[in-house]
Residue, then its C-alpha position, 0 to 999 in steps of 0.5 A: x562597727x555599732x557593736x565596737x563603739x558600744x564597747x569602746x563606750x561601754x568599757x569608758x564608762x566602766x573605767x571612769x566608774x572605777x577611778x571615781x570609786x576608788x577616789x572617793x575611797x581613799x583616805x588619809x589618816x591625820x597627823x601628829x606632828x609635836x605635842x608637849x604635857x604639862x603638869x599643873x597644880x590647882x588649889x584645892x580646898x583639900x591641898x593643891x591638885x594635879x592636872x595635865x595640860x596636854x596639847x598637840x600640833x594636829x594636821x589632816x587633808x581634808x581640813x582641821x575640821x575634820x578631826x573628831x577626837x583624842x584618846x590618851x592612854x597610859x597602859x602600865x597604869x590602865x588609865x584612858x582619857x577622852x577628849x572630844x573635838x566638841x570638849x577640846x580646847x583650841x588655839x593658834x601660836x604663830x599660825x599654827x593651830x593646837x588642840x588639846x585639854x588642861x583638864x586630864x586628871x584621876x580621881x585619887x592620888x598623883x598622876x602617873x608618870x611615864x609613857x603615854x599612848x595618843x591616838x587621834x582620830x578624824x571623822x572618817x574613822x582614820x587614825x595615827x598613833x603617837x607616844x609622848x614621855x612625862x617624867x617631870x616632877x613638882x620641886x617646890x612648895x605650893x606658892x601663895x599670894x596676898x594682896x591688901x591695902x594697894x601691896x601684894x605680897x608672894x611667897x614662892x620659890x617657883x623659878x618665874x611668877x606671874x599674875x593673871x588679871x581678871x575682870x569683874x566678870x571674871x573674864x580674863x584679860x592679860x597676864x603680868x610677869x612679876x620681876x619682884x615677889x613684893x611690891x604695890x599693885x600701881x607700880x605693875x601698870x595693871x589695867x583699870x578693870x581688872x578686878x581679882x588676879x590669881x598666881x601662876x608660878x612656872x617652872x619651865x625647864x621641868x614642864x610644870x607649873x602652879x595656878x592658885x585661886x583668884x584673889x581680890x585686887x581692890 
């Protein structure tokens, strides 16, 4: 009988061994759920510049800390990008958190159109897969923006502009919708600190847009 109930516990133990086991090894790779590029073009000292904005809707069980990094691949043109989650960028729009980065770029030339592969990864080395299309262009010229003598003055063609106010620091502070291209900075209702502002012309339907560089507002 001592022989029976050394075994009953013996295979117990060895049971309970084995589903502990095979708890701690399993494991669920993250999720993809949306992800949008953007193309942006900067002012270069050189002429305007092309980045990618590219932000994803990330999920994973065992947190959203646990993601660790993103590749993005372009395969036709053999390019790869790296973003670390240290390196990302990260924000939350209707309680729902993206990560991603503004700053995908090559070092010479436009960037490449087309498919592009995403592989994400979390910390314990799991992964998902998932291909975004860009296929977007920049349709209109480079816009400008002048301000002097309490009047500001655009010169774009974009479909919506905007101004992005800055302070003295050059921390950012809020973004106003311009609804004419001309017209006094008194009459935007734009913040007592801000300092300097740059313009941010928007095409949303071809997922592009344009950033200038700051300009003094006083």
């Amino acid at each position: 009988m001592k022989n029976y109930y050394k075994k009953i516990r013996y295979i117990s133990f060895f049971s309970a061994l084995i589903l502990v086991f095979s708890v701690s090894c399993t494991r669920t790779e993250p999720k993809i759920t949306y992800g949008f590029f953007k193309l942006v073009q900067y002012q270069g000292d050189t002429g305007p510049q092309e980045y990618f904005s590219f932000f994803i809707l990330a999920e994973d069980e065992d947190g959203f800390e646990n993601l660790e990094e993103i590749y993005v691949f372009h395969d036709r043109e053999q390019l790869r990008w790296h973003i670390k989650s240290d390196e990302w960028l990260r924000y939350t729009f209707e309680g729902k958190d993206w990560i991603g980065t503004r700053s995908i770029a090559v070092s010479q030339g436009s960037l490449p159109r087309g498919v592009f592969r995403v592989l994400l990864f979390n910390k314990g080395g799991e992964k998902t897969e998932r291909s975004f299309s860009y296929d977007g262009s920049i349709r209109y010229p480079f816009p400008e923006i002048q301000i002097t003598g309490g009047a500001f003055s655009v010169n774009s063609r974009w479909p919506a502009n905007h101004l992005v106010l800055f302070d003295a620091t050059g921390n950012y502070i809020n973004t106003v919708t311009l609804e004419s291209l001309s017209g006094y900075t008194s009459q935007l209702g734009l913040p007592s600190h801000a300092r300097t502002a740059a313009l941010w012309a928007e095409d949303e339907e071809n997922f592009s847009s344009a950033f200038t560089n700051v300009v003094p507002i006083n």
